[in-house]
C-alpha positions as CSV (number, residue, x, y, z in Angstrom):
1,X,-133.7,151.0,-106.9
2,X,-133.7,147.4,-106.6
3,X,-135.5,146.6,-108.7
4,X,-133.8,148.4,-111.5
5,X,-130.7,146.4,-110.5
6,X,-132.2,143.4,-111.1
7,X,-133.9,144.2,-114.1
8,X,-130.2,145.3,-115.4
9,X,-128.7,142.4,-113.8
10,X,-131.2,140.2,-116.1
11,X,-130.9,142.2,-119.0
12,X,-127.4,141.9,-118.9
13,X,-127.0,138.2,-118.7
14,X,-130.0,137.6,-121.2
15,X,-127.5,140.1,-124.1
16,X,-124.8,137.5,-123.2
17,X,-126.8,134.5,-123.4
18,X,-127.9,136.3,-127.0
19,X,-124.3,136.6,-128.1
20,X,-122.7,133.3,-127.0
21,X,-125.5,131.7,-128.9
22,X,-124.1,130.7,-132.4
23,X,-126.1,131.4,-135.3
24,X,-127.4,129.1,-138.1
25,X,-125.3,129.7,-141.4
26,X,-127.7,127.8,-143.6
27,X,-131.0,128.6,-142.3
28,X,-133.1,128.2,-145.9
29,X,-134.6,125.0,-147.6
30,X,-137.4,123.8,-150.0
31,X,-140.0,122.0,-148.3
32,X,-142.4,120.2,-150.3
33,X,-146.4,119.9,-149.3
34,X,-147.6,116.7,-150.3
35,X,-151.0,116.7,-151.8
36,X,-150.1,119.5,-154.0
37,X,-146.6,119.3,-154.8
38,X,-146.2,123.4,-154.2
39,X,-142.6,123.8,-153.2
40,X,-141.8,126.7,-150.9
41,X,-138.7,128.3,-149.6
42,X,-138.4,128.4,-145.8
43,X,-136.4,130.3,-143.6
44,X,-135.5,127.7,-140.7
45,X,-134.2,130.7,-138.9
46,X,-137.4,131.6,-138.3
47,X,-138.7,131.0,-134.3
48,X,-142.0,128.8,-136.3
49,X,-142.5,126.0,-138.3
50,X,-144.7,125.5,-141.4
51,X,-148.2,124.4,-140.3
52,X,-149.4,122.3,-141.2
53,X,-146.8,119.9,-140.2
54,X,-146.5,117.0,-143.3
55,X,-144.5,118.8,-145.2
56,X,-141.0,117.3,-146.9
57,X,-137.8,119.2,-147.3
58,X,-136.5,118.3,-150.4
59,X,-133.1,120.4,-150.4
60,X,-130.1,120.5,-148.9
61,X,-129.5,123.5,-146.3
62,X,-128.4,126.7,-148.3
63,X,-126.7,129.7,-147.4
64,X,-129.5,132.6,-148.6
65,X,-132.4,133.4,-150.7
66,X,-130.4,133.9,-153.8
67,X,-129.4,129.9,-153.5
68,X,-133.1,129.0,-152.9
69,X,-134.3,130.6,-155.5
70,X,-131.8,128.7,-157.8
71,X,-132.3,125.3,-155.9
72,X,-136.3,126.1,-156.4
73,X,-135.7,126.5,-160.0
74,X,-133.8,123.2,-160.5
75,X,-136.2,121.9,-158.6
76,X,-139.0,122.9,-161.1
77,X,-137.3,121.2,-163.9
78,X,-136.3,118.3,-162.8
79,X,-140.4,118.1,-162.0
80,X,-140.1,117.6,-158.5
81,X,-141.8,120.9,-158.0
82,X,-145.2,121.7,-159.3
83,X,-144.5,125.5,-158.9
């Protein structure tokens, strides 16, 4: 019986901890690898990184995948994307 006390009593506080946490409006950019000049959309909502690590973001942060997709394609024309 303690023990599902405590389990509740940490459950509890962990669903508030959850909740008072604010959450990232922006979370999607281009990043850039270098040697090949492949542009990718990332979700920097996302608990991981890109591996490997030397990668550039080369856009601003943007409110969904709808407004990466756009920024991706300006990207591409101005030439600083490859593909």
């Amino acid at each position: 019986m303690h023990r599902f006390l405590l389990c509740a009593a940490a459950g509890l506080i962990a669903a508030g901890f959850l909740a008072s946490t604010p959450a990232q409006a922006a979370p999607y950019q281009i990043i850039k690898w270098p040697v090949t000049n492949f542009c990718q959309i990332w979700d920097f909502g996302l608990p991981t990184r890109p591996v490997p690590s030397n990668y550039m973001i080369v856009s601003p942060p943007l409110p969904n995948l709808g407004a990466a997709l756009s920024m991706k394609q300006k990207l591409w024309h101005r030439h600083v994307c490859l593909f």
